[in-house]
N, C-alpha and C positions, 0 to 999 in steps of 0.2 A: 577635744575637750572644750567645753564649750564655760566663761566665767559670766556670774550674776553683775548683770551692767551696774547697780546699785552702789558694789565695791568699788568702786571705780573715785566714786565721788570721795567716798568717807577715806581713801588712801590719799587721794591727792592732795587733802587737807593738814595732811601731817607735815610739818616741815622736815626738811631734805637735810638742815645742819640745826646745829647747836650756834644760834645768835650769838653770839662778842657782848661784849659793853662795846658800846660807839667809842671810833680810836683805835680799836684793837682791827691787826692785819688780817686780811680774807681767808679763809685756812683752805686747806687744800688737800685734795686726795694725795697720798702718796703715788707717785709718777709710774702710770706702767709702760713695758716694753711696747713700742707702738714701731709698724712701716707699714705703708699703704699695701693692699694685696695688688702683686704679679701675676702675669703666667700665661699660659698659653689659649688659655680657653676666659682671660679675664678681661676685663674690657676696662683698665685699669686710667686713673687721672690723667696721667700720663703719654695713657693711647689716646684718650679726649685733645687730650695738647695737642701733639703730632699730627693725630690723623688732618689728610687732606679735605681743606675745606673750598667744596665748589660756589662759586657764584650763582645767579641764574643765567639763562641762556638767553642769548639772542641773534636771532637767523637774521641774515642776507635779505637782501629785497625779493629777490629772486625764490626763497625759501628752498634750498636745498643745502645750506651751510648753516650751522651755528656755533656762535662759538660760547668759550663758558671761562670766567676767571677764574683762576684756580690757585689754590693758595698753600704752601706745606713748610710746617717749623722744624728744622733741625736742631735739636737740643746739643747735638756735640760741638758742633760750629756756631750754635746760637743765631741763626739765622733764617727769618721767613725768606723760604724761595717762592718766587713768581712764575706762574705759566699761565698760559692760556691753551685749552682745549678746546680742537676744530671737530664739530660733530657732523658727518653727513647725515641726513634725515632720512637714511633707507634704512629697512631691518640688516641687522647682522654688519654695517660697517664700522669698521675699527675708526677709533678717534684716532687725531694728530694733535699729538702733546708741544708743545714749544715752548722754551726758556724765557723769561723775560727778565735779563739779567738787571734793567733797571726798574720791574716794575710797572706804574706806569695806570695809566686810561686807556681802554678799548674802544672802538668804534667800527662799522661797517663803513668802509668808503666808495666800495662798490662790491657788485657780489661776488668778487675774488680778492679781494684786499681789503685787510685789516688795516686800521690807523693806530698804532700807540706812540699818545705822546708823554714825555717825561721830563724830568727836571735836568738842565742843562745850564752852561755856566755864564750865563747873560738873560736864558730864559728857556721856558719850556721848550722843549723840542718838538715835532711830529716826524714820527717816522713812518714806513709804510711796510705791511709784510706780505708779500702775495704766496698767492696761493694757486694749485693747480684740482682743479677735480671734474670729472667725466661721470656720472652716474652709470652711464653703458657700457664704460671700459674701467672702471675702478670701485671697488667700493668703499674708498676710503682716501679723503684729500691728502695733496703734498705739498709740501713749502717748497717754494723756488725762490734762490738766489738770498744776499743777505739783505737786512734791513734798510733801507733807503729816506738819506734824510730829506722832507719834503720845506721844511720852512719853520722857523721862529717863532713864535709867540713875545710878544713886548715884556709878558711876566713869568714868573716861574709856578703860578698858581691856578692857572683855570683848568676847566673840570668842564664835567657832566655835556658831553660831546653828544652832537644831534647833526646828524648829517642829509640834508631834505633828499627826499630820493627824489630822480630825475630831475635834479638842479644841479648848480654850481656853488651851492650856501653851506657852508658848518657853522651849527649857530652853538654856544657856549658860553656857560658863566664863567665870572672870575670877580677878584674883592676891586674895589676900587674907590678912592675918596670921594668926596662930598660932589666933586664937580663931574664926576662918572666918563672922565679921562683914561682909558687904559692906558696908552702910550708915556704920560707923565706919573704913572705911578713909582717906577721904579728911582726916579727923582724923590719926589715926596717920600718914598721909604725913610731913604737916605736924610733927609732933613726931619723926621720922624725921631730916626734912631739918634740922631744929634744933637737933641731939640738941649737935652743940658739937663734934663729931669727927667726921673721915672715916675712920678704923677700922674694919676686918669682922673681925671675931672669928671661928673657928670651934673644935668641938668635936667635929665630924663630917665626911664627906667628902656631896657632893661641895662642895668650898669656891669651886671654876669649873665651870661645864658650858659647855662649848661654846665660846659666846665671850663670857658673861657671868659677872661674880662674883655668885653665889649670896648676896641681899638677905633679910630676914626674911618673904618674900610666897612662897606656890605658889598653884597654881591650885587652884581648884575648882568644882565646878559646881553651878545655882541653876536656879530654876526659877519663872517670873512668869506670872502669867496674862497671853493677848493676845486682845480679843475686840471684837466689835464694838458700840457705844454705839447709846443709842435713836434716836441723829442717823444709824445705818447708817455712821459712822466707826471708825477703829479705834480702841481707847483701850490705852495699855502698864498693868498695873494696877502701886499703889506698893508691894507686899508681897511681898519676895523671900524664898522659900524655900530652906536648905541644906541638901540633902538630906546633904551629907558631913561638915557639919561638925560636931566632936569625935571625926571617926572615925581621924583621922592618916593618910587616905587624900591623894589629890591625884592628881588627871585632871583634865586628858590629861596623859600623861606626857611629861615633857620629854623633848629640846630640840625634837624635831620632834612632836609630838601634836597631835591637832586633832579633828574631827569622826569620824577612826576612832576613835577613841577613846572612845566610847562612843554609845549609841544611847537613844530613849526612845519607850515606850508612851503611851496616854493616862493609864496610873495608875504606871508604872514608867520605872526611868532604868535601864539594863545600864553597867556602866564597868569598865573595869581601871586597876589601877594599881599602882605597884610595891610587894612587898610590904612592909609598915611595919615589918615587924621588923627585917629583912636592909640592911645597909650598903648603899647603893645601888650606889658607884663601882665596887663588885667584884662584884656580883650583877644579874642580869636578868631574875630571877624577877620575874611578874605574876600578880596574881591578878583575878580576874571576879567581881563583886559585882552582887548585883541590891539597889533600894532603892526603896522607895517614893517616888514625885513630890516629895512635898513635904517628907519626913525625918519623919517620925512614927515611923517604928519604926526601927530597928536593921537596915544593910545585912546581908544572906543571902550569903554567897560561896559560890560556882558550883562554881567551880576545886577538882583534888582535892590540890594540897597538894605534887604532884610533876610540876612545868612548871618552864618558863622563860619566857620571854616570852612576851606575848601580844598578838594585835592582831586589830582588829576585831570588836569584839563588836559584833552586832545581833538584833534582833528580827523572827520571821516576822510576818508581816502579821495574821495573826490575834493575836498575842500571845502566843501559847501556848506556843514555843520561843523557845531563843537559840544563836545557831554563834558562834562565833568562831577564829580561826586562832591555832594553839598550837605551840610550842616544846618539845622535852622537856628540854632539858641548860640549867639553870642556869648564866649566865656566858658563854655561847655566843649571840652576836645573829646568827650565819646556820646555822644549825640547822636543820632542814627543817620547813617548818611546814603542820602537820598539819587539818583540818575537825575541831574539835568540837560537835557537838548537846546540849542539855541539853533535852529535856521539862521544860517547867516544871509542868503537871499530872501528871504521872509521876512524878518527881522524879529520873531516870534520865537519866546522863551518857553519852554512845559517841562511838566516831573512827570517821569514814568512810572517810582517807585514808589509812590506816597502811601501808597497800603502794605508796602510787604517789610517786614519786621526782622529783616537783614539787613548789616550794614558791607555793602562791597568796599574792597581796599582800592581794586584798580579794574579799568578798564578799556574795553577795545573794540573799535566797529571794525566788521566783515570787512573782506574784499572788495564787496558789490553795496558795502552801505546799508546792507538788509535788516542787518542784524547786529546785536551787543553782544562780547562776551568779557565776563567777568570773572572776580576771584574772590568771595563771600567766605566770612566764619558761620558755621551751621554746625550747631551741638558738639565743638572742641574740635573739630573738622573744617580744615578749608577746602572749600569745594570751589569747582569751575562751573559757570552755571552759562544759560546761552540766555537772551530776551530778546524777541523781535521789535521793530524800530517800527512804529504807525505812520502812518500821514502826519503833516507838522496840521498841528490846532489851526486855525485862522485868527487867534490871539493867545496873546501871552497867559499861561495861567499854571499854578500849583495844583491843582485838581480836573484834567481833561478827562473828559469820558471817553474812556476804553475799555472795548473786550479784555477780558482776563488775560491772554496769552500777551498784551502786551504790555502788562504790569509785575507779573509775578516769574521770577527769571525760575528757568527748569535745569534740576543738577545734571551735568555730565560726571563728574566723579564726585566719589563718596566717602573715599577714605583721605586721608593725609592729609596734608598742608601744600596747596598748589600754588604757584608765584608764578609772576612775567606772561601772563599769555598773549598771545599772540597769535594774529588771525594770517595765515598765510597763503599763496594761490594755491590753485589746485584742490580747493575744498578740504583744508587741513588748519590744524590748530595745534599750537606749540605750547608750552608752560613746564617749567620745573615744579619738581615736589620732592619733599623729603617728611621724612614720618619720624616716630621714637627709634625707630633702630636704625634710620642711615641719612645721612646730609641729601642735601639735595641730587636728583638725578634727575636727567633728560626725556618728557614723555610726550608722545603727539595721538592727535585723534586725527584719524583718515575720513573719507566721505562724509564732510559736513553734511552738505547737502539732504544725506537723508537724514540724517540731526534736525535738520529744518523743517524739510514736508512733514515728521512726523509732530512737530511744534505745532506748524500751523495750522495742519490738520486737525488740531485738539488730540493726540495719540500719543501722552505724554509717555503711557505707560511702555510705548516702543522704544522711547529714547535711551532706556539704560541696554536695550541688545543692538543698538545699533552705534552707542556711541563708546567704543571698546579702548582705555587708552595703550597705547601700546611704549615697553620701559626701549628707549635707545643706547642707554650706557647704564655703565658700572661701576661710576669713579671712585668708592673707596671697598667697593665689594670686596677687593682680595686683602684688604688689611683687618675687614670685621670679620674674616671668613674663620668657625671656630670660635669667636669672643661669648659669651653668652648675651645676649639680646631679646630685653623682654619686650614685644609688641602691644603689653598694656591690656587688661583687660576692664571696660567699661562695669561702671556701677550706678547706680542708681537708687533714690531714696526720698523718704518725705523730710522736706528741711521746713524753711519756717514760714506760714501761713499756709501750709500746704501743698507749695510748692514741690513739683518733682526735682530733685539736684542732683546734678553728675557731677562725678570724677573718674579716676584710673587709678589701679590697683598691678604694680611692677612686682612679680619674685624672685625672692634674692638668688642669685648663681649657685648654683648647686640644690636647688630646690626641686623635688620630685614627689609626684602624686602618691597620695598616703603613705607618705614619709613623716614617721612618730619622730620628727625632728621640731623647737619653735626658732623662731628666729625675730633678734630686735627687728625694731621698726621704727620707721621717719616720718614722721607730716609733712609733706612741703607745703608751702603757703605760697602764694602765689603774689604779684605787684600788682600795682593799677593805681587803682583798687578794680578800674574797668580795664582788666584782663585777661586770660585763661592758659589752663595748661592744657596744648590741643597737642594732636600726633601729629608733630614736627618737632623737629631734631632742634636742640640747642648748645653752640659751643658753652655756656656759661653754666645755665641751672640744667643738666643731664640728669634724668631720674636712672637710666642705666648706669651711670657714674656709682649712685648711690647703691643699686639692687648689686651689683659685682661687688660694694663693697661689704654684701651680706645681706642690706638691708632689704626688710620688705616695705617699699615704700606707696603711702598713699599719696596722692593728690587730690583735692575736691575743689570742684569749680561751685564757691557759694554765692551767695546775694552778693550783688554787686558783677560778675563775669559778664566778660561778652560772650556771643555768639550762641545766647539761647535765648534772645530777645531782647525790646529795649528796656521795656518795664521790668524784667528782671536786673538788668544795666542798673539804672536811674533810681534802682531800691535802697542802694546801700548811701546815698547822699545823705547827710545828716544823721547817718546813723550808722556809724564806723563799727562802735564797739558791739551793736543789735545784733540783726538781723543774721550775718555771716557767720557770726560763731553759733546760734542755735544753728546753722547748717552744720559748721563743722562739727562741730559737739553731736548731732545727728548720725554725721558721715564716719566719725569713727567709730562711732558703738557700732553703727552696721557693718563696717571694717572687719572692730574685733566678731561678730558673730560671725558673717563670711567667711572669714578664713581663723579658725582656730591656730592654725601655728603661728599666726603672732604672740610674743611674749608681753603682754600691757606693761609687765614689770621693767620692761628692757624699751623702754617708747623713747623720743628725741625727738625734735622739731625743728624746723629749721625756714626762716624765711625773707625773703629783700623789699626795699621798697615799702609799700603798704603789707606786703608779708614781714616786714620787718618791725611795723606798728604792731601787726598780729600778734609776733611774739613777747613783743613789750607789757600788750594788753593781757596775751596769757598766763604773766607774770604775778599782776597784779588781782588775778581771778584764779585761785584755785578752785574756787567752788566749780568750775564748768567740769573739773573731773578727770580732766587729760593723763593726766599720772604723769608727766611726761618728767624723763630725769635729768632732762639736759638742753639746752636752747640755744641757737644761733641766731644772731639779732646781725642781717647785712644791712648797710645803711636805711634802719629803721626811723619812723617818727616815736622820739621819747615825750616831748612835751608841743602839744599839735599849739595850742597858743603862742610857741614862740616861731612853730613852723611857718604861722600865717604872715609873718613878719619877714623871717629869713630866705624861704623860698625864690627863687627866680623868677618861677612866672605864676604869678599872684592869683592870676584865673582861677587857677586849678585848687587853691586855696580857698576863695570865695564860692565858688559852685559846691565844694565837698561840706565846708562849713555853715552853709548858708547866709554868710556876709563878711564882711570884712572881721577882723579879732577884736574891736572894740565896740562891737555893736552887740545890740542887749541878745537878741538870740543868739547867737555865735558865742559870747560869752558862757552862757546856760550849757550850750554843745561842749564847748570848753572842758568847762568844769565837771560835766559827764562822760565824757568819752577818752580824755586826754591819760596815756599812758602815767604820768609823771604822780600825778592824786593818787596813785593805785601803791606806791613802791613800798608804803609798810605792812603790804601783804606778800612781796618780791621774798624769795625764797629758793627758785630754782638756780642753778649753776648754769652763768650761760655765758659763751662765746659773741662780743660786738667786733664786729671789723667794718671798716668806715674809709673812705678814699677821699684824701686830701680834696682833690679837683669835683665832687659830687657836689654842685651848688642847686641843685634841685633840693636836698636834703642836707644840707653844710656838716662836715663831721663831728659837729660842737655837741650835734642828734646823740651821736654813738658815744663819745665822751662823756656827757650827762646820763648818758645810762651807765656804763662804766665805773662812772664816781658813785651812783647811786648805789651798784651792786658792790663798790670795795668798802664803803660807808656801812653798809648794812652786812657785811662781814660773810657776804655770800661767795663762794667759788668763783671766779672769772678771769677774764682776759680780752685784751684790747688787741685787735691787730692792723695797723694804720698801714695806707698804701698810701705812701705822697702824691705820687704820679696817677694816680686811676681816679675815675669820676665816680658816675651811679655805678657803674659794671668798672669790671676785671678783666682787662683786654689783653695787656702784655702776658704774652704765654709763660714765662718764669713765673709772673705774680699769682696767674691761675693753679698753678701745682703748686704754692705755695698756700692758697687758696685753699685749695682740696688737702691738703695736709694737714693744716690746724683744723678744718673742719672735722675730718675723721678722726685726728686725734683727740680735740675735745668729745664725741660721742663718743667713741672707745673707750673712754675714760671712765664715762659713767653708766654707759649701756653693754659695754664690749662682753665677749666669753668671761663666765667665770671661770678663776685661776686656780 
């Protein structure tokens, strides 16, 4: 049965309650029985929590080992357990699973032995876990002997481990004060924690990042010899090298930096970081520094002085180059980003990507240096794509002339969400992927090589039979085995200027073809606002979470999404409240006609982030038609005026508003766009929850919605997580999470009784 789109409008303009006089308490449905659905064939919040969550993988010098983090919550015991999984790279070999009762960082130290190191009681630890495997005589590694402690670290905090292959160097961040001392840090703590006041002074921004107040410590990175003793053990050496410090550098860049963040040679470190001059909160500019190992000389900056962000800098195999993924617009973090090469014997800078309208996340040259391979968003899909590497220019420039094949990368896969790749000997290529129905798994692609000739040849159209990825493991295969799992089925429509618009369309468990059954239904909204819902699994927002719990959920990727170009990106600037809702407003009437058994009477919505602006704004808008009878608002913006103020990193603020909050345009945006103007049209019953630690979005966001909805005598509820930031990490809080959320839509969308 198919409903006249028109009704649509003229129901959702009825209001939902009978208004109060102001003063008078929020009234409220009488309470129905609610428990989240179980069972055997359900892929319940629950299972979400528990199920084991893998890392991505990363192989051995040698590439026939890899190993994979692996992470899994006991709710009886309340306890994440830690392992790490050993994959050999042949078909059909069973992994080796191992305990890591403290936890810990991973590393290759050689290509039989693992490094983890952990927190110990004067400082980090390193320990070492070897390993035994024979490809000829086994198909499948073994642990030998037990873990072996190798040496000390001065602190209990350094991370993001880089071990140069065919050296004696592990190079590694850690926090460190102003004089970029590690050995005197754990002093200075101490006179820190004594100082006689809990005061943070500041003189600079950022004064919060994330969801920490900014402490007298940044990171930087160090560099320790690790080698093997006359006993054939490993020994950590005690002589920590800074190659950054007095530079007013600091890599990896916060909040999220880590091992993209810089790469290293056997005599060289590549790093970015932001640049030292420029206020950070309102700037995004990075620059690419190359430095000697151990700081002897004075870092050499790469970068030509007219970027913005930068990420991933690494090293060809030879040494001789370094690419990294570049940004042009200052203040702008979803910008398209660009392949840059630096010859480092040349001394000559070039962009290989300036025409092609992908942005890649990460990347990696071949074996032999020939070639790039990458990990790009293409239409809600990450794909691995390959690009062959030209002659270097004979001057530096953003626009070389080149043939096509070595501007425009060509896909090797098509479906999922691909991470970590990795170019390995033997004409092979490694990278994990996981999709809407399973976390990440182990996959490689064999004979590069004819990957190539048929690149270079111009014979693109050979590359998808020749480049076959083949799956290595199963890591949570036998816990989903049985759950119901919807693989998503794509849609497609005219949204606003004519643009074509995607999304995905999950049904609910127990759904079967021409079955005179309907069933409620969800919008998710998505964050960003430059983001998307692609086929990749997520612990947090799971659309499977939702279709087990009945619903039929939509997703649409509107104005403003990556990964279907940049001018579709760069649409939704200045115009929050435009553009994205004629998509969505689009995307659900072709929904409701698509699939008839959705019930429009039984709608709910739900969204975080800039999905959490969504829902604010669709508050304030009933005319757009939604019907929808219930709203979840996760740390949304209620009033974008005061967000330009409260925000952390102000960038992000000034690019989406077009200037700072008190300047005359921005004001105008303000006052158009801003959820808070709207709220005597607010109406719908809706769920805000908000996390204390969220200074991207300060809970004050969710609280002022909150007061607005108990004010105007609308149905709601506040649910505040002290401990959690923008997301819901701690696995209690998450099933607590998932449980008001379904409870409040139950409430108002659930079976009738």
């Amino acid at each position: 049965m198919r409903f006249p789109i028109p009704l649509l409008g003229l129901t959702a303009q009825l209001p939902l309650v009978q208004q109060p006089m102001p003063g008078t308490p929020a009234p409220s449905r009488a309470p129905r029985a609610f428990a989240l659905k179980e069972g055997t064939d359900t892929f319940s919040p629950k299972d979400l929590v528990t199920l084991g969550r893998p890392g991505g993988a990363v192989a051995n010098d040698l590439g026939d080992l890899a190993f994979v983090p692996f992470s899994q919550f006991d709710f009886e015991e309340k306890k994440n357990r830690k392992s790490v999984v050993v994959v050999a790279l042949e078909p059909d070999a069973e992994p080796l699973q191992l305990p890591l009762a403290k936890g810990g960082h991973l590393f290759w130290v050689d290509k039989r032995t693992l490094g983890n190191v952990v927190e110990g009681e004067d400082g980090a630890e390193l320990y070492t876990l070897n390993l035994k495997y024979n490809a000829e005589s086994s198909k499948s590694p073994e642990s030998v002997g037990s873990p072996e402690l190798v040496g000390t670290f001065p602190t209990k905090t350094p991370a993001n481990f880089r071990r140069v292959p065919g050296s004696s160097v592990l190079v590694f961040s850690d926090y460190v004060y102003e004089d970029g001392n590690l050995t005197s840090v754990g002093r200075r703590d101490k006179d820190w924690k004594n100082r006689g006041t809990t005061a943070l002074v500041y003189d600079t921004t950022y004064e919060r990042h994330w969801d920490e107040w900014n402490g007298p410590k940044k990171p930087q990175l160090f560099s320790v010899s690790l080698s093997r003793a006359n006993d054939d053990k490993w020994a950590l050496g005690d002589v920590f090298h800074a190659p950054l410090m007095g530079t007013g550098h600091y890599s990896p860049v916060e909040p999220f930096g880590g091992t993209d963040d810089f790469d290293a040679s056997a005599t060289h470190v590549v790093y970015t970081t932001k640049d030292p001059v420029l206020p950070e909160a309102w700037h995004t500019k990075q620059n690419v520094y190359l430095v000697d190992i151990r700081g002897e000389h004075p870092p050499k900056e790469l970068t030509s002085g007219k970027q913005g962000a930068i990420h991933n800098p690494v090293f060809s195999k030879s040494g001789t180059k370094v690419a990294w993924l570049e940004l042009d617009e200052d203040g702008y973090e979803s910008d398209r980003a660009k392949i840059v090469i630096y010859d480092l014997d040349k001394d000559v800078r070039f962009t290989l990507t300036q025409g092609w309208d992908r942005s890649p996340s990460e990347i990696t040259f071949s074996q032999d240096d020939t070639f790039l391979y990458l990990a790009a968003g293409d239409e809600a899909k990450v794909k691995v794509f390959a690009l062959p590497i030209p002659p270097t220019p004979s001057e530096s420039t953003t626009h070389p002339q080149l043939d096509e094949k070595f501007t425009t990368p060509v896909p090797l896969t098509h479906t999922k969400a691909a991470s970590g790749v990795q170019a390995l000997p033997n004409d092979r290529l490694l990278f994990s992927q996981s999709s809407l129905t399973s976390p990440n798994d182990v996959f490689i692609i064999r004979d590069l090589k004819a990957v190539e000739n048929a690149i270079l040849s111009g014979e693109k159209s050979n590359v998808k039979e020749v480049a076959k990825p083949e799956q290595l493991t199963h890591l949570t295969k036998s816990d989903l085995d049985g759950k119901h799992m919807s693989e998503g089925e794509e849609i497609w429509f005219e949204g606003a200027r004519q643009k074509n618009v995607q999304g995905w369309a999950l049904k609910p468990r127990g759904w079967k073809p021409e079955q005179n059954k309907r069933y409620p239904a969800v919008l998710l909204i998505h964050g960003g606002p430059q983001g998307a819902w692609e086929d990749q699994w997520s612990n947090r927002w799971n659309p499977n979470a939702f279709a087990n719990q009945g619903y039929f959920v939509i997703m649409i990727n509107p104005t403003g999404s990556t990964t279907f170009g940049q001018e579709f990106t760069d649409a939704i600037a200045g115009d929050w409240g435009g553009k994205p809702f004629e998509d969505m407003i689009a995307g659900w009437k072709h929904a409701l006609e698509k699939y008839p058994e959705i019930d429009p009477d039984r709608a709910v919505a739900a969204g975080a982030s800039w999905g959490g602006y969504a829902i604010n704004w669709i508050q304030g808008h009933p005319e757009f038609g939604f019907n929808f009878k219930a709203l979840v608002c996760h740390d949304g913006v209620f009033d974008s005026n005061y967000n330009g103020y409260s925000t952390d990193e102000l960038f992000f603020f000034n690019h989406e508003w077009g200037g700072r909050p008190w300047e005359e345009n921005t004001k105008k945006l303000n006052e158009k766009f801003s959820p808070s103007n709207f709220v005597h049209k607010w109406s719908t019953p809706q769920l805000i929850i908000h996390g204390s630690k969220d200074y991207r979005l300060p809970e004050t966001e969710g609280i002022a919605a909150f007061h607005a909805l108990q004010q105007r005598g609308i149905p709601s509820r506040l649910v505040v997580f002290p401990d959690e930031n923008h997301w819901v990490l701690d696995h209690g809080n998450s099933l607590k999470w998932h449980y008001e959320v379904f409870r409040w839509f139950d409430q108002y969308a659930g079976a009738e009784e």
